[in-house]
VMD Tcl script that draws the C-alpha trace (Angstrom):
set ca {
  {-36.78 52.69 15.27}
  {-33.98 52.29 18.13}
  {-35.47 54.57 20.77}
  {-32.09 55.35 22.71}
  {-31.17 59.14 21.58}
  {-27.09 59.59 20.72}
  {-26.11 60.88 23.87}
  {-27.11 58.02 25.57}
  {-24.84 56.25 23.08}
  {-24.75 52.42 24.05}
  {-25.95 53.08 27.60}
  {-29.20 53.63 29.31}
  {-32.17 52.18 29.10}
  {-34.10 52.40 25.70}
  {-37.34 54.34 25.38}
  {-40.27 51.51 24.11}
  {-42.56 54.41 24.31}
  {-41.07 55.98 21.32}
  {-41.92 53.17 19.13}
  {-45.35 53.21 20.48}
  {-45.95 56.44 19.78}
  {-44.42 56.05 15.80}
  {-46.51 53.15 15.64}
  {-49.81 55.39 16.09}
  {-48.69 58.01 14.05}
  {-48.06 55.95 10.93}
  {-50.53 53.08 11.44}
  {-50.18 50.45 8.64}
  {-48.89 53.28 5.77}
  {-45.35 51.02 6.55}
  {-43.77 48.57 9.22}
  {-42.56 49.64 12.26}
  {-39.28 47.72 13.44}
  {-39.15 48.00 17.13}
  {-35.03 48.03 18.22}
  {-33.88 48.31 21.49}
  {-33.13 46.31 24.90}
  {-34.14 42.88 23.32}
  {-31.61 39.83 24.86}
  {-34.47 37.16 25.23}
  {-37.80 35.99 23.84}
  {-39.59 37.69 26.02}
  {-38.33 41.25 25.43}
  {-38.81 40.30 21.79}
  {-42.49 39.65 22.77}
  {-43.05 42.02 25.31}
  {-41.74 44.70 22.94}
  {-44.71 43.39 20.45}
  {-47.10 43.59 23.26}
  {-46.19 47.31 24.24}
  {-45.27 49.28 21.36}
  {-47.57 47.53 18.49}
  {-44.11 47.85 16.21}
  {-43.94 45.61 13.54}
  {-41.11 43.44 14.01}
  {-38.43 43.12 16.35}
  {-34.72 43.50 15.04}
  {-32.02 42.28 17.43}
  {-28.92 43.82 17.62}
  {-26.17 43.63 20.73}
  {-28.28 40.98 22.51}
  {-27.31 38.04 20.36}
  {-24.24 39.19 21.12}
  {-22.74 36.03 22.94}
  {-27.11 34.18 22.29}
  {-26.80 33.52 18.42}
  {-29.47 30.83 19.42}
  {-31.96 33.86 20.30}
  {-32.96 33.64 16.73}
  {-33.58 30.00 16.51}
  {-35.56 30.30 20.29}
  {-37.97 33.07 18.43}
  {-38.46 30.40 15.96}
  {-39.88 28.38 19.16}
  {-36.40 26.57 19.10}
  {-34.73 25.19 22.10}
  {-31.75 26.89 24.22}
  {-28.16 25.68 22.76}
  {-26.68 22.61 25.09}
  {-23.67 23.12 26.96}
  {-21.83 20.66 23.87}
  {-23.41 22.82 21.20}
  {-22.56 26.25 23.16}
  {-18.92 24.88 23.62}
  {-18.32 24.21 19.94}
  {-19.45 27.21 18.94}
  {-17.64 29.18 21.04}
  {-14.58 27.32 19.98}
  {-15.32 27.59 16.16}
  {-15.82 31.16 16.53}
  {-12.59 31.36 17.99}
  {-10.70 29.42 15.65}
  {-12.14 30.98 12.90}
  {-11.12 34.41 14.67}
  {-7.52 33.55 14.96}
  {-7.20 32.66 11.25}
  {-8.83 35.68 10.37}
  {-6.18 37.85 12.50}
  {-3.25 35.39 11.52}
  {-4.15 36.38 7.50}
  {-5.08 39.62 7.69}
  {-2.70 41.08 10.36}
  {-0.32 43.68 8.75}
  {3.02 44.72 10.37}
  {5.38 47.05 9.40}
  {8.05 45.28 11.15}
  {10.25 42.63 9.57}
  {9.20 39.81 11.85}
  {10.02 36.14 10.99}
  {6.94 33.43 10.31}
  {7.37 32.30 13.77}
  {7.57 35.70 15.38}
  {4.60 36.94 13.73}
  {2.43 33.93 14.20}
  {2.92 34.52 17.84}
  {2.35 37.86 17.85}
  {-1.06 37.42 15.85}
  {-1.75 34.72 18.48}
  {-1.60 36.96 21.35}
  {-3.72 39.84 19.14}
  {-6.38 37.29 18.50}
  {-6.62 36.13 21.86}
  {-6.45 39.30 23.50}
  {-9.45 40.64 20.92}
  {-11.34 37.79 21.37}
  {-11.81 38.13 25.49}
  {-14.63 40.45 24.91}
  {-16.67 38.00 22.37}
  {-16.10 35.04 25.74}
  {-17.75 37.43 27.83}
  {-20.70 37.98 25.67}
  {-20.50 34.14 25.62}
  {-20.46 33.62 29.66}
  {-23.11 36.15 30.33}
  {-25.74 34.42 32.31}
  {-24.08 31.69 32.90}
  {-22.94 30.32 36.45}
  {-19.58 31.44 36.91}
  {-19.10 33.81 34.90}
  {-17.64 36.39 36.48}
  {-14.63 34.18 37.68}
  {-14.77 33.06 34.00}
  {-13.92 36.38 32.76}
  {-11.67 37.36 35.30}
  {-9.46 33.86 33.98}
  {-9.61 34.59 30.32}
  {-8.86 38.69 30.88}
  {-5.02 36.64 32.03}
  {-4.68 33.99 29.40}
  {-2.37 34.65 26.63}
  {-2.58 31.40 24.07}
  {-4.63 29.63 21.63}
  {-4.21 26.69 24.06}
  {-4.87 28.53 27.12}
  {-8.55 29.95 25.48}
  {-9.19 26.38 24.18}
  {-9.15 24.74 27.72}
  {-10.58 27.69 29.72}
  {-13.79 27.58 27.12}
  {-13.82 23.62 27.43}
  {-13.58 23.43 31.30}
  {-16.08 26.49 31.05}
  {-18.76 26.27 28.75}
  {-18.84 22.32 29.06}
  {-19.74 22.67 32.82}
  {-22.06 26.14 32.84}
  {-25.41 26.46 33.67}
  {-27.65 28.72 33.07}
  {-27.65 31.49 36.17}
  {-31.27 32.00 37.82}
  {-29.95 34.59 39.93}
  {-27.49 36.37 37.24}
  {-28.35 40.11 36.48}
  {-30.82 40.65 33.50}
  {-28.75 43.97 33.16}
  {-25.67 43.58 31.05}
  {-21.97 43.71 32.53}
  {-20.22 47.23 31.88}
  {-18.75 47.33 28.69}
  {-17.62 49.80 26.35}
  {-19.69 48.52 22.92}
  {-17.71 51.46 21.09}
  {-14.53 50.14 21.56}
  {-15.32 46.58 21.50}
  {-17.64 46.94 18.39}
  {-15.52 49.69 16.37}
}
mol new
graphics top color blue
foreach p $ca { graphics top sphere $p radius 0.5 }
foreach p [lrange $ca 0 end-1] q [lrange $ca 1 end] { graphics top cylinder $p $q radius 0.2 }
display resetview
């Protein structure tokens, strides 16, 4: 159950208490899968705690935390080496998905159209190096410096200088940055 109701949309804060109450209505006739606000261990475990649900499912908080899934598995937090090449394979693989699937209806030469597919790549995959960055020190100038960049070359060093220097942020915001999930998630 994802206890957020459609006007909220992707905003607000989701109702736990809604689970809770499913939980005691249906016992153990079937699972209860708690959804809703989870971007660390401890909202997976707190949502256990105070609901009673099931299991957990995770949805936008491994946005940019793939690893939250191996830390629930009592797995360590990615390195800065292992979040860097990630973030760069992900982005690789990104561009050769746009360069091979991009469609124009304009009769563009090889070059011109591996350029252009370039620049759509990049320029799609800002949001995904924000989800990336989030909670990480320096981030915000981070994503102020890719939301300029234009080139494969461009995101390559920004993520290397970036992610290979980042810690984690002690004082960053537990709430998330503003973004608009219906747009950036289709």
């Amino acid at each position: 159950m994802h206890p957020r109701t459609r006007a909220q949309g992707y905003s607000g804060k989701a109702d736990w208490n809604v689970i809770a109450d499913l939980k005691k209505h249906v016992g153990n006739r079937f699972p209860v899968i708690g959804n809703g606000d989870v971007k660390t261990v401890a909202d997976a475990t707190r949502m256990l705690e105070q609901t009673g649900c099931d299991y957990v499912m995770i949805g936008r908080g491994a946005l940019g935390n793939p690893w939250i899934f191996r830390e629930l598995l009592g797995g360590p937090k990615p390195t800065r080496e292992e979040r860097c090449a990630l973030v760069l394979r992900h982005f690789r693989e990104h561009l050769h998905f746009v360069s091979h699937e991009r469609v124009t209806r304009e009769k563009l030469s090889p070059e011109e159209e591996a350029v252009r597919a370039e620049r759509a790549a990049v320029h799609n995959f800002r949001k995904h190096l924000a989800w990336y960055a989030h909670g990480l020190s320096g981030a915000s100038a981070f994503r102020n410096n890719v939301n300029r960049i234009e080139t494969k070359a461009e995101v390559e060093s920004a993520v290397e200088q970036f992610f290979l220097g980042a810690e984690h942020d002690l004082h960053a915001p537990e709430e998330e940055y503003d973004v608009d999930y219906r747009t950036a998630l289709g």
